[in-house]
C-alpha positions in Angstrom: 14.3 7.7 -22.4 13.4 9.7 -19.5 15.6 10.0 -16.9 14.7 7.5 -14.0 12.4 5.3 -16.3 14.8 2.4 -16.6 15.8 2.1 -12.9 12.8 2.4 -11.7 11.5 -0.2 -14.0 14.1 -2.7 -13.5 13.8 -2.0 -9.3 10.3 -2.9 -9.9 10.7 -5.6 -11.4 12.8 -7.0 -8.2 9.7 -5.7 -6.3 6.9 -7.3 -7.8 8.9 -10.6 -8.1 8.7 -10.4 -4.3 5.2 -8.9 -3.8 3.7 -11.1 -5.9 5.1 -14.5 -4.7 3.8 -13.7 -1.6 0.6 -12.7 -2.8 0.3 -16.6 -4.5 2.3 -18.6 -2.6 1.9 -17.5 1.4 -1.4 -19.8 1.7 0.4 -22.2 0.3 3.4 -21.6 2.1 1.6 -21.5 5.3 -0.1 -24.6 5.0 3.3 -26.6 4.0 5.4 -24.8 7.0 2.6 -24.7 9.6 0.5 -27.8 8.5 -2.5 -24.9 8.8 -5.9 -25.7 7.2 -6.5 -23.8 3.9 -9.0 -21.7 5.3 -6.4 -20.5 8.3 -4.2 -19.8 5.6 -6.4 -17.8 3.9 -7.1 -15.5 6.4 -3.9 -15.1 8.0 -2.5 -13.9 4.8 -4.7 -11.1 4.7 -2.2 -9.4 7.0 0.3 -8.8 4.2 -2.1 -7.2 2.0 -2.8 -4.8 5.4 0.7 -4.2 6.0 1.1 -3.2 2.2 -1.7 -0.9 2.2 -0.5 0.8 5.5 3.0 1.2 4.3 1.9 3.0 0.8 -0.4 5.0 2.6 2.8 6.1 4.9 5.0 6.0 2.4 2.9 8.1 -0.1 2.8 11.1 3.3 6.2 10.9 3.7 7.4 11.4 0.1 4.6 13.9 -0.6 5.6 16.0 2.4 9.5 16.0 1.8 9.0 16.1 -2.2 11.0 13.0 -2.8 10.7 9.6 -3.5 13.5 7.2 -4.2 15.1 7.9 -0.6 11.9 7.0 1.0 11.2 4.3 -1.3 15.2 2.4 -0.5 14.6 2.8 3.1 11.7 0.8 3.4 13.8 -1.9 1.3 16.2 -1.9 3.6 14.4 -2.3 6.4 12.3 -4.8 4.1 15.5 -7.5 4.3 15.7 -8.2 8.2 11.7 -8.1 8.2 11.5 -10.6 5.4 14.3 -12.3 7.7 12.2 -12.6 10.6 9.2 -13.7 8.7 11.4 -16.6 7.7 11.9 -17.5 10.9 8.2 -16.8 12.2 7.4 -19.6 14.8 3.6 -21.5 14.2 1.6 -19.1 16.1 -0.8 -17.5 14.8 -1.1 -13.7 16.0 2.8 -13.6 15.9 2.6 -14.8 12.0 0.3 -12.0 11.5 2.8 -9.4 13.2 5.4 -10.1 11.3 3.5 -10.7 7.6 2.1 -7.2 8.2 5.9 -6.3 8.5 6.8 -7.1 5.4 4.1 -6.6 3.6 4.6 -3.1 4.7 7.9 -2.8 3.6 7.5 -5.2 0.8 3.9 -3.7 -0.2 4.3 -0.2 0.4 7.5 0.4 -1.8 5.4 -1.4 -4.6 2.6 0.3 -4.5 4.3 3.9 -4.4 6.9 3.3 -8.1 3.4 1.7 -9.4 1.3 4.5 -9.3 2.9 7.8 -7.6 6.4 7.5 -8.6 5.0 6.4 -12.5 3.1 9.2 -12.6 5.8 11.6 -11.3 8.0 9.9 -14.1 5.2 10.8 -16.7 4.9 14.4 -15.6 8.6 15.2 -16.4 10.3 18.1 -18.4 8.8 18.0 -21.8 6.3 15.2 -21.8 4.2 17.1 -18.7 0.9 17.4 -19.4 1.0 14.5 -21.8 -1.3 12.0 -20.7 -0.4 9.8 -23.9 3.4 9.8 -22.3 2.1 9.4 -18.7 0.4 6.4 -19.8 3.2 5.2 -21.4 5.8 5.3 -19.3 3.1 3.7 -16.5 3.0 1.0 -19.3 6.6 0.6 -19.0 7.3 0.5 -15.8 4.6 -1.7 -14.8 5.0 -4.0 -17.6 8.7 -4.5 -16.7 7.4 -5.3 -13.2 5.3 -8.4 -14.8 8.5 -9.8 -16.2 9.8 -10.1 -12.3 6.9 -11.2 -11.2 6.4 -13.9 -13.9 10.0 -15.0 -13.6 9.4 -15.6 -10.2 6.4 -18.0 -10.2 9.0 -20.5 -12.2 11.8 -19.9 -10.0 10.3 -20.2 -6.3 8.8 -23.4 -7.1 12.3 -24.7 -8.4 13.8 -23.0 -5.2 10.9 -24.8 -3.2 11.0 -28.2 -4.4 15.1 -28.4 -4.8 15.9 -26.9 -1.2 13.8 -25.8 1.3 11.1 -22.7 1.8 14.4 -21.1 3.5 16.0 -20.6 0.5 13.1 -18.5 -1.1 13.3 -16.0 1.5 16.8 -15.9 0.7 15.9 -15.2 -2.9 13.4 -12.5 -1.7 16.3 -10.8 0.2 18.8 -11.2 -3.1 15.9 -9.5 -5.0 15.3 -6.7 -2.7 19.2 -6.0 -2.4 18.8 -5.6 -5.9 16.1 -3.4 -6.3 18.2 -1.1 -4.1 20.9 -1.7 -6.1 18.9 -0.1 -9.0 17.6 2.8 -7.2 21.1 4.2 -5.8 21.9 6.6 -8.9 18.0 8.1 -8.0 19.0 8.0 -4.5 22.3 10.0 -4.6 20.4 12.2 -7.0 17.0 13.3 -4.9 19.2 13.2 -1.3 21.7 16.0 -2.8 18.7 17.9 -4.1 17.1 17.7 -0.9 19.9 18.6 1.3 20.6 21.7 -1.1 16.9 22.2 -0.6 17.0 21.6 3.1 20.6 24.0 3.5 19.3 26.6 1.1 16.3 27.3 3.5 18.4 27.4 6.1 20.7 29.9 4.4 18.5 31.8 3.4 16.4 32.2 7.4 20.7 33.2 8.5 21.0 35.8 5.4 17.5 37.4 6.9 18.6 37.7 10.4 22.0 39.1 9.2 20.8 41.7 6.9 18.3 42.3 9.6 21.0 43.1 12.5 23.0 45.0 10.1 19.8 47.0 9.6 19.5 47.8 13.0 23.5 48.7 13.2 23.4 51.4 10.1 20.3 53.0 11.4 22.0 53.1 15.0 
């Protein structure tokens, strides 16, 4: 198995379990909590969808421009569990309920979308499988499949949670599920931060070594 593969899929599946209960039950949720018509509902949820787009665009930047991923990627999780928090305690109005949905569907939606296509792809493109779209598909096959098993999972547990306690708890299960999914990433975390900082140091190094060899230059031919 490739290295990253299996945390990445097993992250993802946290994810999805979280991005996609939001995806089919925030009308409903909104409608229960709020006593909102189905159409408000409808359209107020939009703003998750908004916030997930704008935080994989973001995201995608980011990662792209500092050549990592899974740093990025636990950050947004982090910040993901006092958003999802907040959300939880969103009071009935309407442009405030928007704010904060498009909060955590960027933090929810972004990380999603980035280990769904970019970071699968990255995975697919590694050591001696690069080039092989066969393995690229694969591994995409894997991860997102894995995903599916979270997400599927969680349309029989929120209901449970739902009807047994309160919509309170399910946000408490979406945090659990998030800490986990960072859980799963730390061994890519540790990994791409040390690379990074060697990265980031060995520039550095290498800009003093120029300006010493350069003043010793101007020492020998003084």
């Amino acid at each position: 198995m490739l290295p990253g593969v299996i945390p990445y899929s097993l992250a993802y599946a946290c994810l999805k379990l979280v991005n996609y209960s939001f995806f089919f039950w925030l009308p409903f949720y909104l409608t229960q909590a709020f006593k909102w018509k189905a159409s408000v509902a409808d359209d107020i949820s939009i703003w998750y969808d908004v916030g997930g787009i704008v935080g994989g665009i973001l995201g995608g930047i980011i990662s792209d421009h500092l050549r990592t991923r899974s740093p990025i990627v636990v950050v947004m999780l982090i910040l993901a569990i006092p958003s999802l928090f907040l959300y939880s305690h969103s009071p009935a109005n309407l442009t405030t309920n928007a704010g904060l949905m498009s909060v955590a569907g960027f933090f929810i939606g972004g990380p999603a979308n980035l280990i769904s296509a970019a970071i699968s792809a990255d995975l697919g493109r590694q050591g001696p499988i690069q080039g092989n779209t066969e393995a690229l598909a694969t591994v995409t096959g894997i991860v997102d499949g894995t995903g599916s098993v979270g997400a599927a999972l969680g349309q029989i547990i929120v209901p449970e949670l739902q009807e047994r306690f309160d919509w309170q708890w399910v946000f408490y299960f979406f945090m659990l599920m998030t800490i986990l999914a960072v859980v799963c990433l730390i061994p890519m975390v540790y990994g791409e931060t040390k690379t990074l900082l060697s990265r980031f140091c060995g520039s550095r190094n290498c800009g003093r070594t120029c300006v010493i060899q350069q003043r010793d230059d101007v020492d020998v031919s003084t």
